[in-house]
C-alpha positions, 0 to 999 in steps of 0.5 A: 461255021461252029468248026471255025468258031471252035478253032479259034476258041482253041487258039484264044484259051491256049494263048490267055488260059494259062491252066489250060495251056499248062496242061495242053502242053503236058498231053503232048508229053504223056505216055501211051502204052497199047495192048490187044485186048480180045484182038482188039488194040486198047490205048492206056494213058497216063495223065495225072490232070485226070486225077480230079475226074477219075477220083470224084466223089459222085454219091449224091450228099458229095455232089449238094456240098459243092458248088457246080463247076458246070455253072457259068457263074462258078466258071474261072474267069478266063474261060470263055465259050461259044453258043450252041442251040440256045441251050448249050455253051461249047467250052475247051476242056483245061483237063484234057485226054484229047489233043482238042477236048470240049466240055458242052454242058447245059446252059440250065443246072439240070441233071444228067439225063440223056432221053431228050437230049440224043437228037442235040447230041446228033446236031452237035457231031454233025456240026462238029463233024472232025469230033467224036462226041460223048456222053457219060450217064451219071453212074457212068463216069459222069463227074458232075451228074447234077449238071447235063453236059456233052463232051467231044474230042477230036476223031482219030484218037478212039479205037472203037472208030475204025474198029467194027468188030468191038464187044460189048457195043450196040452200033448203029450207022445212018444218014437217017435222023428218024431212024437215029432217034427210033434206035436209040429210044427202042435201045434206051427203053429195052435197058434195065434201070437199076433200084434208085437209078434216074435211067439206065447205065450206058456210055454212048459214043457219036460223030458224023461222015460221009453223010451219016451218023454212027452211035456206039452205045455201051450198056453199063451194069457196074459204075467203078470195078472192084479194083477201084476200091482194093487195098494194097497191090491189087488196086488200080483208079480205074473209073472207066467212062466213055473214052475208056469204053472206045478202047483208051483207059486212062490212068492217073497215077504212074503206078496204075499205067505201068501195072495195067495189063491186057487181062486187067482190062478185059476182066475190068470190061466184063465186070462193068458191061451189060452184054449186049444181048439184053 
């Protein structure tokens, strides 16, 4: 079974990788802090391995002058994967926010693009049903737009899981893969697309129980808020993707998760969030 060939792909890169296993163990230290946000209970973490990601330059001549650590040829030496429908190699993520993170990126270097992907999405949760997979679009917090990928982290760890009151989402629960698919395109198709833009902005959320799907797909406007870019007190490296979308803002600098309020994150949400009304 892919749940096994996963868990022994885990216990192999934390025995022989060595970054990978620095920073599974620095996790287990990181500090939580949780705050209610509109009723809602939003994590914050900080972890500073998260830096390379939240900091990425993703404008497009940043992303042609390196080279794609996506491709299996620029991969460490150490890491090692698991096949996934031809088309796919399950990878350990060595720069976690979960206590079991994978990075599941196209076999091919093909841009980051959803629309034919969604049912590879749903075959991946439900194989991997003890993970809730995710995809980032790429003006979404995506830090490889060139290079398609999946991630997942393992069920239990997001808010937005057992929370069905959640603002700013469009929701949808099936057994029914049709319908699954029907959904997504009829939602997809209805979003705006923004001047320049490959598709339209969105963080999308799926795992699989109890015979059934459940998607969250977030409407973005906005890559980063304003206090990304702020000088002085004001800032915060908030570079906001699906995790933090499913309710755990992550912060790189200590500063950052010590400032962090309740009302920052609600207004970061609503300066970056299409409403779902659209």
């Amino acid at each position: 079974m892919m749940k096994d060939k996963i868990k022994h792909l885990f216990a192999e890169q934390l025995n022989n990788w060595d970054l990978a296993k620095t920073n599974y163990k620095a996790l287990e230290q990181a500090k939580i802090k949780r705050l209610n946000v509109n009723g809602h209970e939003y994590k914050v973490q900080f972890n500073p391995a998260r830096m390379a990601s939240s900091a990425a330059k993703v404008d497009p001549a940043s992303v042609l002058k390196r080279k794609c650590f996506l491709c299996s040829d620029n991969c460490p030496a150490e890491q090692k994967g698991v096949p996934f429908k031809e088309r796919y190699t399950i990878l350990i993520n060595p720069y976690p926010i979960f206590p079991r993170h994978l990075t599941v990126p196209a076999l091919e270097h093909t841009p980051q693009l959803i629309a034919s992907r969604f049912n590879d999405m749903l075959d991946l949760a439900q194989q991997l049903d003890d993970y809730a997979v995710f995809y980032n679009g790429p003006g979404c917090g995506a830090s490889a737009p060139d290079h398609f990928h999946f991630q997942a982290g393992n069920k239990g760890f997001l808010p937005v899981e057992n929370d069905r009151g959640w603002e700013n989402v469009i929701r949808v629960e099936s057994g029914n893969r049709q319908y699954m698919l029907d959904r997504f395109r009829q939602t997809y198709d209805a979003l705006p697309l923004q001047p320049d833009d490959t598709e339209p902005m969105l963080n999308l959320l799926a795992w699989y129980g109890n015979g059934k799907w459940t998607t969250c797909l977030f409407p973005r406007k906005k890559h980063r808020p304003a206090c990304y870019s702020a000088e002085g007190d004001a800032n915060l490296l908030i570079s906001p993707a699906s995790v933090d979308m499913g309710g755990v803002f992550i912060t790189p600098l200590e500063k950052d998760f010590i400032k962090i309020t309740a009302e920052h994150i609600k207004d970061i949400l609503e300066e970056v969030n299409l409403p779902v009304a659209v």
